[in-house]
Structure formats: structure tokens, C-alpha cells
C-alpha positions as CSV (number, residue, x, y, z in Angstrom):
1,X,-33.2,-17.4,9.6
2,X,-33.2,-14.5,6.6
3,X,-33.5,-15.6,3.2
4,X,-34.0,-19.3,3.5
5,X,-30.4,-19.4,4.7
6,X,-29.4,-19.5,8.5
7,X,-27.3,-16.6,10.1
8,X,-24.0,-18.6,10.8
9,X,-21.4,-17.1,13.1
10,X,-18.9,-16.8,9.9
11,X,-21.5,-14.2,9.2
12,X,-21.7,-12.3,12.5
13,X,-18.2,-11.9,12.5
14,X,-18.0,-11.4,8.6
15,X,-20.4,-8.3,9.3
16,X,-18.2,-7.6,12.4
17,X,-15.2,-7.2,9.5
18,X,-17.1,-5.6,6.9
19,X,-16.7,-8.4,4.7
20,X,-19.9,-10.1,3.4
21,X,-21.6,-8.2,0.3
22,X,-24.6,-6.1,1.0
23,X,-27.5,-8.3,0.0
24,X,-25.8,-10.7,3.1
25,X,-24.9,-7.7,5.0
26,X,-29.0,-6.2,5.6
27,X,-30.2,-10.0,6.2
28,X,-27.6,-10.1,9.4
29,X,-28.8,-6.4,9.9
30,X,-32.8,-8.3,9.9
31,X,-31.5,-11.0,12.4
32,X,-30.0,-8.4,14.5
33,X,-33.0,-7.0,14.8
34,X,-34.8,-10.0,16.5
35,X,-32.0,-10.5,18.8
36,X,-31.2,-7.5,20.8
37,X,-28.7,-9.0,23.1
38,X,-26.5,-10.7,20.4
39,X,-27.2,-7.4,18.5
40,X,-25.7,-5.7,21.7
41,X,-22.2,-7.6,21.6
42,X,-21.9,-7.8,18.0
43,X,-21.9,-3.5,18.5
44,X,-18.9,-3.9,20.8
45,X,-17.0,-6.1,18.6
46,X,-17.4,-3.5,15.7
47,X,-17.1,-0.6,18.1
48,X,-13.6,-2.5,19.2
49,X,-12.5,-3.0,15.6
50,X,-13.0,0.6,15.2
51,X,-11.4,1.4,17.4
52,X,-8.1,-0.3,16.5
53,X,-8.2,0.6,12.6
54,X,-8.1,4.2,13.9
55,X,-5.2,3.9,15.9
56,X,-3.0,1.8,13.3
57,X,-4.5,3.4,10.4
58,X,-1.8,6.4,10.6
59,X,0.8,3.7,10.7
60,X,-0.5,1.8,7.8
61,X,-0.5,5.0,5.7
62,X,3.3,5.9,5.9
63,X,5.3,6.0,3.3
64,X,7.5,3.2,2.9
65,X,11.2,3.9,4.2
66,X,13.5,5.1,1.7
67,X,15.7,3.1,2.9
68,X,13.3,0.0,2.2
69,X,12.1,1.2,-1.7
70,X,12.3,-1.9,-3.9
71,X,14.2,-0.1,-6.9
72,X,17.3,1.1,-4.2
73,X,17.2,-2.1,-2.6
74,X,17.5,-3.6,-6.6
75,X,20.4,-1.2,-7.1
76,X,22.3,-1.7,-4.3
77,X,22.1,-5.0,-4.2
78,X,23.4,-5.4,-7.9
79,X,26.2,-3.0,-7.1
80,X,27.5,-5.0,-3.7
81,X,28.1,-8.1,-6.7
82,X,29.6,-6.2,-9.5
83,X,32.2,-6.0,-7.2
84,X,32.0,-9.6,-6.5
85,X,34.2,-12.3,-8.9
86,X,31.1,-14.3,-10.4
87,X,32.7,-17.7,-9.9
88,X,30.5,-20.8,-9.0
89,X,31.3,-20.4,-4.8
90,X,29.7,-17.0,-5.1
91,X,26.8,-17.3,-6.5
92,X,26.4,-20.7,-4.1
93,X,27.1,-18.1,-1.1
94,X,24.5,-15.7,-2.0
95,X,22.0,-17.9,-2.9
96,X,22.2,-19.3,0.6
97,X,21.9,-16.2,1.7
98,X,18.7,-15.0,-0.1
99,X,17.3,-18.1,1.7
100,X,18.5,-18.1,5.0
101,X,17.4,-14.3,5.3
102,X,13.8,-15.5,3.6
103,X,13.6,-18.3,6.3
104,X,14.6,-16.1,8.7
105,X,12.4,-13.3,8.1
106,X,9.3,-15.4,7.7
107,X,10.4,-17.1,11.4
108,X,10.1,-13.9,12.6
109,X,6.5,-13.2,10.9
110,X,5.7,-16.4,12.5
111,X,6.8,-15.5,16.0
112,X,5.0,-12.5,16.0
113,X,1.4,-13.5,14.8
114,X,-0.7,-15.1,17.3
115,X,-1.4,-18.9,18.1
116,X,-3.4,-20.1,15.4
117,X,-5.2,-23.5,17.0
118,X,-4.7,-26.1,20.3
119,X,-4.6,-24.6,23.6
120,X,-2.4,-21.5,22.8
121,X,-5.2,-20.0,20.8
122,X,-7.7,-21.3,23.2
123,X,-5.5,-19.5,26.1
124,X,-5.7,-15.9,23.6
125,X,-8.8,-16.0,23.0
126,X,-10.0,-16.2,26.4
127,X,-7.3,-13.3,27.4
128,X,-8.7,-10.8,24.5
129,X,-12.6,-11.5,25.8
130,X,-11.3,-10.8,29.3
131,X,-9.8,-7.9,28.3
132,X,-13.3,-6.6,26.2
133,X,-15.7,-8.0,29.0
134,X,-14.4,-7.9,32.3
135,X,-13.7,-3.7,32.3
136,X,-17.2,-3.1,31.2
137,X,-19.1,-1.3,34.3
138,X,-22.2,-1.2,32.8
139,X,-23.0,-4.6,31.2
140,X,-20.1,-7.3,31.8
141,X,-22.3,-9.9,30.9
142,X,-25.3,-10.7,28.8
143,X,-27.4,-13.4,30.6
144,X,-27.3,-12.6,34.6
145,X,-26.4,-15.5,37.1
146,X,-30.4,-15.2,38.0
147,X,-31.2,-16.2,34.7
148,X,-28.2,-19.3,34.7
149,X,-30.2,-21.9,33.2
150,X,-31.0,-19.7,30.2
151,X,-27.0,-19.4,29.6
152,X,-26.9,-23.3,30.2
153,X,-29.1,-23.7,28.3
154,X,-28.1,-21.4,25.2
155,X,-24.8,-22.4,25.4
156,X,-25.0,-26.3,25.5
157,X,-27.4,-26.0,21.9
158,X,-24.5,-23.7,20.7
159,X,-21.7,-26.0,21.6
160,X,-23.4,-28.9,21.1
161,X,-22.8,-30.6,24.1
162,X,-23.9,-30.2,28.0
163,X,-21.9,-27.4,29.5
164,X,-22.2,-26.4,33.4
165,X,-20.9,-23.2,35.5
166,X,-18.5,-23.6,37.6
167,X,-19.1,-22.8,41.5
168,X,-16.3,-20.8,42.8
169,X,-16.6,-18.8,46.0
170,X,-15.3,-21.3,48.1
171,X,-12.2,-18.8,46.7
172,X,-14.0,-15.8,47.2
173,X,-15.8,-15.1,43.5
174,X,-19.4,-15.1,42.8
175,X,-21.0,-16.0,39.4
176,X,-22.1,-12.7,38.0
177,X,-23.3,-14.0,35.0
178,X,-21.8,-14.8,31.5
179,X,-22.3,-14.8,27.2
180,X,-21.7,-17.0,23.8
181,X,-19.2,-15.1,22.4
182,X,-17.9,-16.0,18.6
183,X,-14.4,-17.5,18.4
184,X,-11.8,-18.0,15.0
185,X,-12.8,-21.8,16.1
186,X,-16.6,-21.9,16.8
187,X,-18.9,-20.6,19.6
188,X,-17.6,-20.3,23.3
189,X,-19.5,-19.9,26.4
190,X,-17.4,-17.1,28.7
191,X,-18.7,-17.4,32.3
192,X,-17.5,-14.0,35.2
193,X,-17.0,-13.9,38.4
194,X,-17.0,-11.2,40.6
195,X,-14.9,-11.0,44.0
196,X,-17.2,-7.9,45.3
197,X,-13.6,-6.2,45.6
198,X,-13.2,-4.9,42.0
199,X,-11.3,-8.1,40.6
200,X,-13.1,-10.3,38.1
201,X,-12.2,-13.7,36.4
202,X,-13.3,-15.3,33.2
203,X,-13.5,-18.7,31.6
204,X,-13.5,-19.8,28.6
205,X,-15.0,-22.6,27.1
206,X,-15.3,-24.3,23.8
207,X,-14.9,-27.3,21.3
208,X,-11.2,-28.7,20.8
209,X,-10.4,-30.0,17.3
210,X,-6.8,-30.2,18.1
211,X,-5.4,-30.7,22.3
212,X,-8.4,-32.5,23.1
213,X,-6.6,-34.1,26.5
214,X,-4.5,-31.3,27.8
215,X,-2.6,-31.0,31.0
216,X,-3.1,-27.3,32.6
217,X,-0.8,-24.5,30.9
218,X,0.0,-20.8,31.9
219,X,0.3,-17.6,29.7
220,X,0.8,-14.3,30.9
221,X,0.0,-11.0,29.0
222,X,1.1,-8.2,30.8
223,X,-0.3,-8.1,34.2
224,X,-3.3,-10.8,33.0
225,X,-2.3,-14.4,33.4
226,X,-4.2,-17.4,31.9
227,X,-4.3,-21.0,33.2
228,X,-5.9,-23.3,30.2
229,X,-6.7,-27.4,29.8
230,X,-8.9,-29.6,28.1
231,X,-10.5,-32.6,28.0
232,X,-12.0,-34.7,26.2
233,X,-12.5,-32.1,23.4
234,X,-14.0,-29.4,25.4
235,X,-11.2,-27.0,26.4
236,X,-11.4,-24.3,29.5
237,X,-9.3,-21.0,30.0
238,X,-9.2,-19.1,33.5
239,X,-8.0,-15.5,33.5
240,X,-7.8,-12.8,35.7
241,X,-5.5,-10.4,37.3
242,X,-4.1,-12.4,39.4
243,X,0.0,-14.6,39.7
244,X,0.1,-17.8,38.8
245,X,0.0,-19.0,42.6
246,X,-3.2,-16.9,43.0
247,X,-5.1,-18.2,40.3
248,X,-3.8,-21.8,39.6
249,X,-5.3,-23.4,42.8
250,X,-9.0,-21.8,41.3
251,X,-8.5,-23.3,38.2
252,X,-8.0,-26.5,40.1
253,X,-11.6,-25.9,41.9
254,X,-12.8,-25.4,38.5
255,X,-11.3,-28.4,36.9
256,X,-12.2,-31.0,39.3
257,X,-15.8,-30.1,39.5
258,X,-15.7,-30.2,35.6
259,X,-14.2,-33.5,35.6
260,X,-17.2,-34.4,37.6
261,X,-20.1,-33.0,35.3
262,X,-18.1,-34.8,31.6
């Protein structure tokens, strides 16, 4: 706690972001301090985000298309009606045009940005922490699988409910260990596993507001495929490297000895 007021995770990742004023900014900086692992990952987050603002930056500094400038587009637009006859059907047409094109182009805006909430965002969420955790050589995880009761621990106060690991190598993957990692919907507990081979696994887990009871779903991104569920409000995500027939029958392991511990 700095300043009479708790750190929240809004904060962690508002400081991730560079968006909380300074006075907010040094009191997450003090809390840090005291908290070298979480101090650790919050680095790799802003390390990651770094990382991407200089590789889109160069994008997001071109100069818009001529092609696309608003006076041209203004000019040419008003010279396609002058040669139009201004009658009542005309207008009607290209009035339904200006909106099919706005509905349109904001359909595709929507397409492109990523699930927002239920189990689609549960499934990308869990897919972009595999994808920052499970390369890492060094330190994968925060809290070994020697020290498993301290993650149990850690994460049932931080999700607010009992949480248990999963016991997998009946399939050939050993816990390795695992982290709280901040989510757009609240704290998660990410658990790894290890094949000894070079192949890891993750799963997510966290809080449902929305798709509390969920039947198992697959996504795929790229060579990565996720299997995700929930129930009764706590939701799970698998993913690994692995097809769909490779990893679905794990997630079943992982699901029935869930449904056992709610």
C-alpha cells in the first residue's frame, strides 16, 4: 500500500502503458520496490510494449495517402454529383450509400480488433501469455512447482476463490511452475508444463463475468492452438503447440480433475 491507497492492477498495467500521472506513477515505482518478482514481470510487459511501439511506430508516422486526403476525397466526391440530376431518388441512393459503406467499414473495424469479453477473449489472452512466457529460457515462470503451495496460495487470495494445479503427466508434461499475470478482465493464475522435450503448455485461469458454463472451444493462432471452457464462473484455456487431436484429450485430463476440486 503507498499513499493510503492500495496498488490495484489498473495501476500495474496503467504504469505498464505510461498512463497514470507521476505522483501515481513513483508510488507503483515504491511498491515495485517491495515486490521484486511482480517488479520482474511488470519489466517484461513494458519491455514487450516497447518493443511493439518501435516496430509500428514507422507505420504510424506516414503520411496519409494522397489518395486518402480529406479535401480530395471532398472534391471528388462533389464533382461525381454535379454530374448527377439532383432529383429525390438520388439523393435517397447516395444516402444509402454513405451508410452502407459506414456500416460496412466499421464491420470490418470490428472484425479485425480482438475478442473483447466471454471465452474468446479468455482463449486470447491465454494465447498472448503463452506466446510471452513459454519461449523464455531463463525464467518461464515466477513461483517454481517446489514452491506450489505459495502459487495456490497467492493466486486463490487474488482470484478470490480456491484454485488447484492441474496434474498432467499421465500425458507426458510436468508442472514447472506458474504466475498471476494481469488480464483486461482481472487477475489470472497461468500454470506451465514442461514435456522435458522442448514443448511447453499453458493454462489459463480466471473469473468469468460473462460464459460462466461453457462447453470446450478451439482457436488456433498460427501454429498455437487453444482449447478453452468454463464453469461455474471460473474459466480455463490450454495452449500449446500442439493439433487439436494432440491437445484436446489433455484438456480433458485437466477438465475432469477440475470438475472434481469446484
Amino acid at each position: 500500500m503507498n499513499g493510503g491507497r492500495p496498488i490495484t492492477d489498473d495501476d500495474l498495467q496503467g504504469y505498464v502503458d505510461d498512463a497514470i500521472d507521476s505522483r501515481r506513477r513513483a508510488e507503483v515505482e515504491a511498491y515495485l520496490a517491495g515486490y521484486p518478482q511482480i517488479a520482474e514481470r511488470i519489466a517484461v510487459d513494458r519491455a514487450l510494449r516497447s518493443t511493439l511501439r518501435e516496430a509500428l511506430g514507422p507505420i504510424a508516422d506516414e503520411p496519409v495517402p494522397a489518395e486518402l486526403n480529406l479535401a480530395r476525397l471532398i472534391d471528388r466526391h462533389q464533382r461525381s454529383h454535379q454530374s448527377w440530376r439532383s432529383g429525390p431518388w438520388q439523393v435517397a441512393a447516395a444516402l444509402l450509400l454513405m451508410v452502407v459503406g459506414g456500416v460496412g467499414g466499421w464491420g470490418l473495424r470490428s472484425a479485425q480488433e480482438p475478442p473483447r469479453a466471454g471465452i474468446a477473449a479468455l482463449a486470447q489472452e491465454a494465447t498472448d501469455s503463452y506466446a510471452v512466457y513459454a519461449p523464455d529460457v531463463g525464467r518461464p515462470v515466477e513461483i517454481t512447482a517446489t514452491d506450489a503451495p505459495q502459487l495456490i496460495k497467492w493466486a486463490s487470495r487474488r482470484l478470490e476463490r480456491p484454485v488447484s494445479i492441474p496434474d498432467l503427466s499421465g500425458a507426458g508434461y510436468s508442472f514447472i511452475g506458474g504466475r498471476v499475470v494481469p488480464t483486461p478482465h482481472g487477475p489470472a493464475v497461468l500454470y506451465m508444463f514442461d514435456n522435458g522435450k522442448g514443448t511447453r503448455l499453458t493454462l489459463l485461469s480466471r473469473n468469468m463475468a460473462i460464459d460462466r458454463d461453457t462447453p470446450m472451444k478451439l482457436g488456433n493462432a498460427g501454429s498455437v492452438t487453444s482449447v478453452s471452457w468454463s464453469r461455474d464462473g471460473l474459466g480455463f484455456s490450454l495452449v500449446g503447440p500442439l493439433d487439436e487431436t494432440e491437445l484436446h484429450p489433455i484438456a480433458d485430463v485437466a477438465r475432469a480433475q477440475f470438475n472434481r476440486a469446484i
